[in-house]
VOGU-3710 file (C-alpha; in Angstrom, 3 decimals, decimal comma):
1> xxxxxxxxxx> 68,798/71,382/96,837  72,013/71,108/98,798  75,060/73,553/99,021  78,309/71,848/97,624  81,244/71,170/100,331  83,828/73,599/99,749  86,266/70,740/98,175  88,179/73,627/96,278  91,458/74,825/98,290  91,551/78,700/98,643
11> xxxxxxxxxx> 93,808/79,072/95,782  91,406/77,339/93,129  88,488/79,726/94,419  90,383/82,605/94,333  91,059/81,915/90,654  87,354/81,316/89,880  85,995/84,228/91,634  88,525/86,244/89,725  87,490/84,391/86,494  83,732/85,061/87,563
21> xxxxxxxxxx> 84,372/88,525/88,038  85,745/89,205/84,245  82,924/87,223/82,532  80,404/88,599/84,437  81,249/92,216/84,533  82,251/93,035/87,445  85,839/93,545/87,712  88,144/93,991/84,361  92,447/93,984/84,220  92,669/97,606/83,501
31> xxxxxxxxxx> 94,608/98,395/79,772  94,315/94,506/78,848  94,125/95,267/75,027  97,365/96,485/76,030  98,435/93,324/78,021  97,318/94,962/81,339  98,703/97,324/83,650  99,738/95,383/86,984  97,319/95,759/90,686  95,110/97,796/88,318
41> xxxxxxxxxx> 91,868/97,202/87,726  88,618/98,618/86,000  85,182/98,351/87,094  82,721/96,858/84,993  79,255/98,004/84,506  78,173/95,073/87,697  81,175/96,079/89,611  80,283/100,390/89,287  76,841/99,330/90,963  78,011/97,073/93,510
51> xxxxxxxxxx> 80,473/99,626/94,374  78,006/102,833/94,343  75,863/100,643/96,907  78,651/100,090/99,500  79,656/103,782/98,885  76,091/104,635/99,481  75,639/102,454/101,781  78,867/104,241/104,353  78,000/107,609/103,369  74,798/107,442/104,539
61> xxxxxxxxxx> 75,226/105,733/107,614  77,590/107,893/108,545  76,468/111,290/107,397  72,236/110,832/107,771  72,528/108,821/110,910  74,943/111,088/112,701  73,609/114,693/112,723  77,141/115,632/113,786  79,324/114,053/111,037  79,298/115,966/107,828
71> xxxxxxxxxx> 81,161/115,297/104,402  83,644/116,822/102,217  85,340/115,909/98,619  88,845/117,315/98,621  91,171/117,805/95,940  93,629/114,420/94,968  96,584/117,602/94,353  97,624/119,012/97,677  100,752/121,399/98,842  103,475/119,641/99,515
81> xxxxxxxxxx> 103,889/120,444/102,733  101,108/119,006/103,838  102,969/115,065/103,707  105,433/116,573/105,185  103,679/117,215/108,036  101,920/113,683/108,130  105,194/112,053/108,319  104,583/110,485/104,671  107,715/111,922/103,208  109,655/110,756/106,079
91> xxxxxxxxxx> 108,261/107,546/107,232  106,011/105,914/105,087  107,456/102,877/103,492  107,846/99,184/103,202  110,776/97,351/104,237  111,547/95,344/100,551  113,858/92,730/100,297  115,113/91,102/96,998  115,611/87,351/95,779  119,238/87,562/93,740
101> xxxxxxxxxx> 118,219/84,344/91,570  114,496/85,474/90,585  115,473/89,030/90,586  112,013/89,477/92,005  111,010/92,184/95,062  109,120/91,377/98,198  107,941/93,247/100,690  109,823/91,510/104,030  106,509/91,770/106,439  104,402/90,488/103,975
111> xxxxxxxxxx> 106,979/87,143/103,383  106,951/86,510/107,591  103,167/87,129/107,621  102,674/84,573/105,005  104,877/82,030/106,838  102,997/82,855/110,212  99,997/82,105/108,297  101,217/78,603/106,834  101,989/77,665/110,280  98,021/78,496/111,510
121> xxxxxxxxxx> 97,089/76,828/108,674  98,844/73,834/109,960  97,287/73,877/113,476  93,723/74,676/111,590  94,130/71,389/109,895  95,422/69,262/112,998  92,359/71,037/114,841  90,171/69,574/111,789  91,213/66,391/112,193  90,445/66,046/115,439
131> xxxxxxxxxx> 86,823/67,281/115,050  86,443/64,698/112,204  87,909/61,962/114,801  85,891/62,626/117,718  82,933/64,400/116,254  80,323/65,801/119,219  82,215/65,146/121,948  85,218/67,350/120,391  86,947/69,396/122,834  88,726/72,426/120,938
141> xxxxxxxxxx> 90,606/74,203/123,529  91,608/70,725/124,950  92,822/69,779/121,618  94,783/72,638/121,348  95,921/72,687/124,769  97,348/69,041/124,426  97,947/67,468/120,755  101,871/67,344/120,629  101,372/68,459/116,546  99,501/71,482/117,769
151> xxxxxxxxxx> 101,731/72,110/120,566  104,626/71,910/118,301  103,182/74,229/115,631  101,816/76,727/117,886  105,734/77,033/119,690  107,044/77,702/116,084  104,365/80,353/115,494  105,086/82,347/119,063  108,693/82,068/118,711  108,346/83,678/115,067
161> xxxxxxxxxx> 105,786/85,674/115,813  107,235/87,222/119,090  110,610/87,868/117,103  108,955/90,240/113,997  106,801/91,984/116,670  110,348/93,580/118,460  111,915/93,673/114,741  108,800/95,919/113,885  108,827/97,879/117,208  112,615/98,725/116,812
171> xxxxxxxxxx> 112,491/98,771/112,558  114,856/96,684/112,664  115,562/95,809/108,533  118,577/93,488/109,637  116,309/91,680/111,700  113,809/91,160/109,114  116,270/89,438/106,898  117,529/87,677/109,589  113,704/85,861/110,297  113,651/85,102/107,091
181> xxxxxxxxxx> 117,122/83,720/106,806  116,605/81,644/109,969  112,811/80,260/108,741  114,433/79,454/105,191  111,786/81,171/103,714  112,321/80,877/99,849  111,367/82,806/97,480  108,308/81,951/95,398  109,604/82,057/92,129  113,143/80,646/92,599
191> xxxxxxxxxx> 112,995/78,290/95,505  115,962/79,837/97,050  116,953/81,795/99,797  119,271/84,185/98,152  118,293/87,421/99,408  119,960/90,862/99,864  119,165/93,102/102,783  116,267/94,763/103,397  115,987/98,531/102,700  113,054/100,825/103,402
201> xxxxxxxxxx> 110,857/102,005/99,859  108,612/104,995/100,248  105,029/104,343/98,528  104,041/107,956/97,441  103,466/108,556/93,458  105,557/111,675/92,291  104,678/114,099/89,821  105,147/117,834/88,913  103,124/121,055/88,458  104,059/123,527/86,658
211> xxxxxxxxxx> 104,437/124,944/83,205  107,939/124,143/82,747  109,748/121,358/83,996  112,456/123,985/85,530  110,010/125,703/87,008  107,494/122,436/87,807  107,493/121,563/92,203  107,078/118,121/92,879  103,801/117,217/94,252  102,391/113,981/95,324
221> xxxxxxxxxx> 99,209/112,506/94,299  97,643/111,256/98,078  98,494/108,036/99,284  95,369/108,737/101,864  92,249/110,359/101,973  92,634/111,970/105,842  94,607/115,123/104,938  92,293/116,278/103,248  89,947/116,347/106,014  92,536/117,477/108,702
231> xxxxxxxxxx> 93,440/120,476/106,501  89,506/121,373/105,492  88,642/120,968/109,512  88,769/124,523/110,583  86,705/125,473/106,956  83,784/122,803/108,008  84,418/124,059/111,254  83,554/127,442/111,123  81,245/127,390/108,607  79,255/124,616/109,729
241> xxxxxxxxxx> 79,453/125,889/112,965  80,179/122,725/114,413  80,546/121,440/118,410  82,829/119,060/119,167  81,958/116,307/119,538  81,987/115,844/115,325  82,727/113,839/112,627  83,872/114,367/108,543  83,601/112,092/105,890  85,200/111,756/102,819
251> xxxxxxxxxx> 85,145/109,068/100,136  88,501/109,126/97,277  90,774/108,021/95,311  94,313/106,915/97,632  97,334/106,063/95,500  99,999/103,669/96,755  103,323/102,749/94,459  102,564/99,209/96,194  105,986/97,036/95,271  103,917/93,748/95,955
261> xxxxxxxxxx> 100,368/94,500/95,067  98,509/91,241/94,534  95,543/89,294/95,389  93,268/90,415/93,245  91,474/94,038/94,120  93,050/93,179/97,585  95,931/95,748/97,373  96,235/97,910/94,387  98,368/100,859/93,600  94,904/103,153/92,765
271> xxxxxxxxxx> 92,481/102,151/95,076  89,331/104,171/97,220  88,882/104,778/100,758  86,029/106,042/102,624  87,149/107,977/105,741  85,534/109,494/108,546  87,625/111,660/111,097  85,683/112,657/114,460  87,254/115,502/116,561  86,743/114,841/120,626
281> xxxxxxxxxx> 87,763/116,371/123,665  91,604/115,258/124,427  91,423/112,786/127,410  87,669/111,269/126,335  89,879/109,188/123,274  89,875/105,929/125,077  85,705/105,986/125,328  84,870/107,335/121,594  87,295/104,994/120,331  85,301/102,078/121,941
291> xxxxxxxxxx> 82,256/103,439/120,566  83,412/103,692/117,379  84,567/100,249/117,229  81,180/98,949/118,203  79,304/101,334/115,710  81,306/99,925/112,375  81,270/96,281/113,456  77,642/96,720/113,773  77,309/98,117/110,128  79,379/95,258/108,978
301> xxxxxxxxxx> 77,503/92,348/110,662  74,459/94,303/109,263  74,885/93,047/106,087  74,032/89,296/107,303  77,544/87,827/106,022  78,002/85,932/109,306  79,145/87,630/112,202  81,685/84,835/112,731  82,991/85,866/109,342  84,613/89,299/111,335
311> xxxxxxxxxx> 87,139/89,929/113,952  89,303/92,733/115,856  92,895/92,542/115,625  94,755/95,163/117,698  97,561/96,546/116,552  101,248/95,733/118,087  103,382/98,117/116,977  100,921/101,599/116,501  101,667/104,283/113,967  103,739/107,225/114,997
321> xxxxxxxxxx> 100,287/108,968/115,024  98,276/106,247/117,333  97,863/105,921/120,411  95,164/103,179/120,071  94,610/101,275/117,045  92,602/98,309/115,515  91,350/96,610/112,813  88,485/94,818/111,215  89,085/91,693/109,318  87,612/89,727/107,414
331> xxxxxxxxxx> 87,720/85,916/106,555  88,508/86,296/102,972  89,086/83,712/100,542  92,932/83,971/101,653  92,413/84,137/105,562  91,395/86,683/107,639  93,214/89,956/106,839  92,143/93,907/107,103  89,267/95,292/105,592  88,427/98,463/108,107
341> xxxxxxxxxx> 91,242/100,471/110,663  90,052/102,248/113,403  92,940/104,576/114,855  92,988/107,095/117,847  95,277/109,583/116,107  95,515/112,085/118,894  96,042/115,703/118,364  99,216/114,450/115,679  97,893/115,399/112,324  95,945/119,266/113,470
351> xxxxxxxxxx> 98,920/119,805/115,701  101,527/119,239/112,829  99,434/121,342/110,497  99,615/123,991/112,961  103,160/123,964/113,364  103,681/123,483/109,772  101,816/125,965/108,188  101,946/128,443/110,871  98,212/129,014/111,275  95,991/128,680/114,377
361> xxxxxxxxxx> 94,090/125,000/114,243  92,641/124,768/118,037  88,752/124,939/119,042  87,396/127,378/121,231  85,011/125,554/123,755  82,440/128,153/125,202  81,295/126,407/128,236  84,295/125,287/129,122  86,142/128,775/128,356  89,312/127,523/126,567
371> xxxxxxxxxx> 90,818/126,455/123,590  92,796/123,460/122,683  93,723/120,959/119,837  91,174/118,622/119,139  91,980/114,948/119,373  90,735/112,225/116,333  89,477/108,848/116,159  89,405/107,374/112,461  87,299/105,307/110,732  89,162/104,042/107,592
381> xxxxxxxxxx> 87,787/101,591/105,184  89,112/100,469/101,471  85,709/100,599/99,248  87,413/97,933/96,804  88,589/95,604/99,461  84,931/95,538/100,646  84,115/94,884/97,282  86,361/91,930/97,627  84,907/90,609/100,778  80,899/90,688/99,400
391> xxxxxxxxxx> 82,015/89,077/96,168  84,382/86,775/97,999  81,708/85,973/100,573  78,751/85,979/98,421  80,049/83,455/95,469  78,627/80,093/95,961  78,185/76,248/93,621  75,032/74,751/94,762  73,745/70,888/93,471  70,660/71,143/92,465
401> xxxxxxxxxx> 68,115/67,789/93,299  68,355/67,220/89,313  72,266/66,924/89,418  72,918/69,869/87,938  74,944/72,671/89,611  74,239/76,575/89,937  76,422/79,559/90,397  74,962/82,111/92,199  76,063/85,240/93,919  74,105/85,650/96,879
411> xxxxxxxxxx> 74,862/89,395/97,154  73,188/91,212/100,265  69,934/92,304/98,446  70,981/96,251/99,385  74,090/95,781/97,629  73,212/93,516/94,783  73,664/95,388/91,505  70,463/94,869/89,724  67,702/94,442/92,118  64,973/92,908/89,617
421> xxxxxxxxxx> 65,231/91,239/86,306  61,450/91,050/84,050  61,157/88,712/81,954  58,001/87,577/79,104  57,939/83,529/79,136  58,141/84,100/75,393  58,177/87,009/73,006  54,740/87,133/71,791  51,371/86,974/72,592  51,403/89,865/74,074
431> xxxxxxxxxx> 53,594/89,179/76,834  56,694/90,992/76,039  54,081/94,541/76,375  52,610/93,564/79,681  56,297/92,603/81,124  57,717/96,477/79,628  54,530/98,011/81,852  55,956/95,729/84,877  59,014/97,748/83,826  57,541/100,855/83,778
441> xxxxxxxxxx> 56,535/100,067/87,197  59,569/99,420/88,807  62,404/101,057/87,094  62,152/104,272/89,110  62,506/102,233/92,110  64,898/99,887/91,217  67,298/98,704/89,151  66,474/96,624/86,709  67,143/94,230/83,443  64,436/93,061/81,025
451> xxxxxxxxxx> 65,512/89,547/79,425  63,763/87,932/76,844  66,481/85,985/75,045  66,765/81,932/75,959  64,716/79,871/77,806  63,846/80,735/81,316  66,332/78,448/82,991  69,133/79,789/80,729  67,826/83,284/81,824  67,647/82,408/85,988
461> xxxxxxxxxx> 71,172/81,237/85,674  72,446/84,236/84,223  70,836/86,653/87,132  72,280/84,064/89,735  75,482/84,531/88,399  75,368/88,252/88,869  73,003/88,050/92,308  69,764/89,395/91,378  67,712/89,080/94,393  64,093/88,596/92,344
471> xxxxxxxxxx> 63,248/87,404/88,871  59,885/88,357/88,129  58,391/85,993/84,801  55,357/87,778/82,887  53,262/83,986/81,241  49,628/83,607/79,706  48,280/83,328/83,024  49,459/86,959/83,610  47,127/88,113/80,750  43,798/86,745/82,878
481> xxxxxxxxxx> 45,049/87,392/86,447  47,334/90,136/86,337  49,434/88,117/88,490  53,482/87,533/88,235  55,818/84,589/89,156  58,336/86,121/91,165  61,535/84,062/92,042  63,589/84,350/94,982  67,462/84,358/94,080  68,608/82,333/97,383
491> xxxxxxxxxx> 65,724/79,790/97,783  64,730/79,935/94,770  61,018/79,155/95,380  58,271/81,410/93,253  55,148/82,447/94,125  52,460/84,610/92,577  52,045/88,230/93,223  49,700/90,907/91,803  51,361/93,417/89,568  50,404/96,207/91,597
501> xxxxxxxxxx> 52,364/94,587/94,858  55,361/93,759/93,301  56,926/97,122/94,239  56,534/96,671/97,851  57,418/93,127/98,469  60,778/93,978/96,218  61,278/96,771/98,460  61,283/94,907/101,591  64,563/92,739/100,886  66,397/95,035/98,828
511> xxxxxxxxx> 65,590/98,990/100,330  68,776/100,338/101,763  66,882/102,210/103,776  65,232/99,073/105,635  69,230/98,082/105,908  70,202/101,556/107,609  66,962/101,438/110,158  68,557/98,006/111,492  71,581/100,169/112,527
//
């Protein structure tokens, strides 16, 4: 068996994982009867499990592992004040910039980041090249260093690059346009490079509450799970009776009027986050901020999807919150973009509250003998987006030595929707009532699917396709040995295992709790 070279361009696999997704029930258009609702999706009954594993998977590394982080579930409704005091009403938009011929609306970042990114993936292939030319002996930083294509490339990049950093810094719209003018970076649809200027969109869904639209206020529905926690800190607070240092987690439903959602799950307009704010001592920031970047790369690389796979970017231009900030990102099927932030927030968010609402938000430190606002590092990551990046990462075409080619999904066990499939060779003889008491067995333990319809190849191919980590086959044999074949998903070798073992040897690949005990 051999895996098949990635000859498919990043586009094409995009596509197919997407197709993969609907046909195997893990990700649906939301409303399609309807023609579909656009950057919303549905979850299908593969995609609810995968999800509830990752979920599961965060809340209990963070809330089991840490006796000092604890978890909430706060309302999606909250006063309106409260954004006011984040800065959302005032500050939180996208600079969006039309095309006059296409009539179509782009967000301005995104269009620079996109032409940064065609100029890496430029260098990437010059740097390819060269590895194919001179094969062990291939010097990379050399290369880079010294090919005039490179050299010429990479200039482009900084000069770009270097100019939307101080744009961003300053929010500088006309500058923006300006990039993009210079660049002649067309639009998409039209080809052209008719735009207007840039103008600032804020992302928060309105609605109203009330019995009467007279009398209704306008709320907001969240665009971000971390209020919720910043307002609920002095309840956990107290009646946890928590000591700083300590953590709260949260996992929700975020809601972003997202002008250029797209790639796929990527960036929607309803989408999950799980959060975890951790309230420290102002001035030890710098330190628990390292610490917590270490911690969630480690539960990341935990999950065996190649370390190399992961990187830190550190933020340029910080949020009017930050006074640190980074993220984790992930090589997805569309580069490397974020999947986790990690912010120092400072004292921003209880300190506005406090001036805000007029109430006393500080901590009382007893050995210490005073009182102060705490200061927060977050831990933000988008549970769909994750999604993205096990499906994206996991979806692989391998030849077989016969010719023929399989799709499988090589999940991390932990995470892989159904754990076991049982299956009778055939449905009689008395198979198909030995392979419901291997059922029995295992289904408190796992989750399962029982599959008697095709032939056994035909069946194997389906729980590829949806990353089953074992396929355990119930034949004659069974009936004289009480002995299985179970099938391993990524090597796809079988061997035979007593009945009364199975349980244990499935355990070992696919308990989450073997997965948290590596952490």
């Amino acid at each position: 068996m051999t895996k098949e070279p990635k000859h498919m361009t990043q586009d094409e696999l995009f596509k197919v994982l997407v197709a993969h997704c609907k046909e195997y029930g893990f990700i649906f258009p939301s409303s399609e009867i309807y023609d579909g609702l656009a950057a919303v999706y549905d979850y299908g009954q593969m995609g609810v499990q995968l999800k509830q594993n990752i979920k599961t998977y965060w809340w209990e590394a963070m809330t089991r592992l840490h006796e000092n982080i604890v978890g909430i579930d706060s309302a999606i409704f909250m006063h309106p004040r409260i954004w006011e005091a984040s800065g959302h009403v005032g500050a939180f938009n996208d600079p969006l910039i039309d095309n006059k011929d296409s009539k179509k609306r782009y967000r301005a970042d995104v269009l620079i980041e996109d032409f940064l990114g065609k100029i890496e993936e430029k260098i990437n292939k010059e740097v390819a090249k060269g590895r194919k030319r001179f094969g062990d002996s291939f010097d990379e930083a050399q290369f880079r260093a010294t090919n005039p294509n490179v050299l010429r490339e990479q200039a482009k990049w900084d000069e770009v690059h270097n100019r939307y950093v101080a744009a961003e810094k300053a929010n500088d719209l006309a500058e923006y346009r300006q990039i993009i003018i210079d660049n002649n970076i067309v639009c998409p649809i039209s080809g052209t490079c008719n735009w207007t200027d840039v103008r600032q969109f804020n992302l928060m869904f309105q609605t109203s509450m009330g019995s009467t639209a007279e009398g209704a206020n306008i709320i907001y529905l969240r665009p971000e799970t971390a209020q919720g926690i910043f307002v609920n800190y002095l309840n956990v607070q107290k009646t946890g009776r928590m000591k700083i240092p300590f953590g709260i987690a949260q996992i929700g439903k975020a809601f972003r009027n997202e002008i250029v959602a797209r790639q796929f799950i990527f960036r929607m307009r309803e989408f999950e986050q799980m959060e975890m704010q951790f309230f420290i001592k102002p001035g030890t920031e710098l330190d628990w901020f390292a610490k917590w970047k270490e911690a969630r790369m480690k539960w990341h690389v935990n999950l065996g999807m190649g370390a190399e796979n992961y990187r830190f970017h550190d933020h340029e231009k910080l949020a009017h919150y930050a006074n640190a900030a980074t993220d984790i990102e992930f090589n997805f099927p569309f580069g490397f973009k974020e999947l986790e932030g990690i912010h120092s927030r400072t004292n921003f968010d209880l300190g506005n509250h406090q001036k805000f609402s007029g109430k006393k938000i500080e901590y009382f430190d007893p050995e210490e003998n005073v009182s102060y606002t705490p200061y927060v590092i977050e831990t933000s990551i988008g549970v769909d987006r994750m999604c993205l990046a096990v499906m994206a990462h996991s979806y692989t075409v391998e030849k077989l030595e016969n010719g023929e080619e399989r799709v499988v999904m090589k999940i991390p066990a932990p995470l892989a929707p159904i754990k076991v499939a049982v299956m009778p060779l055939v449905k009689k003889d008395g198979l198909p009532e030995v392979a419901q008491k291997v059922v029995d067995e295992l289904k408190y333990d796992f989750s399962y699917q029982y599959d008697e319809k095709d032939s056994i190849g035909k069946r194997y191919r389906r729980q590829d396709a949806i990353g089953t980590p074992f396929c355990v086959t119930v034949d004659h044999d069974t009936l004289v040995d009480g002995c299985v074949t179970v099938r391993d998903r990524d090597t796809m070798t079988q061997e035979r295992v007593k009945i009364e073992d199975l349980r244990a040897m499935i355990d070992k690949k696919v308990s989450l709790t073997n997965l948290l005990r590596n952490l």
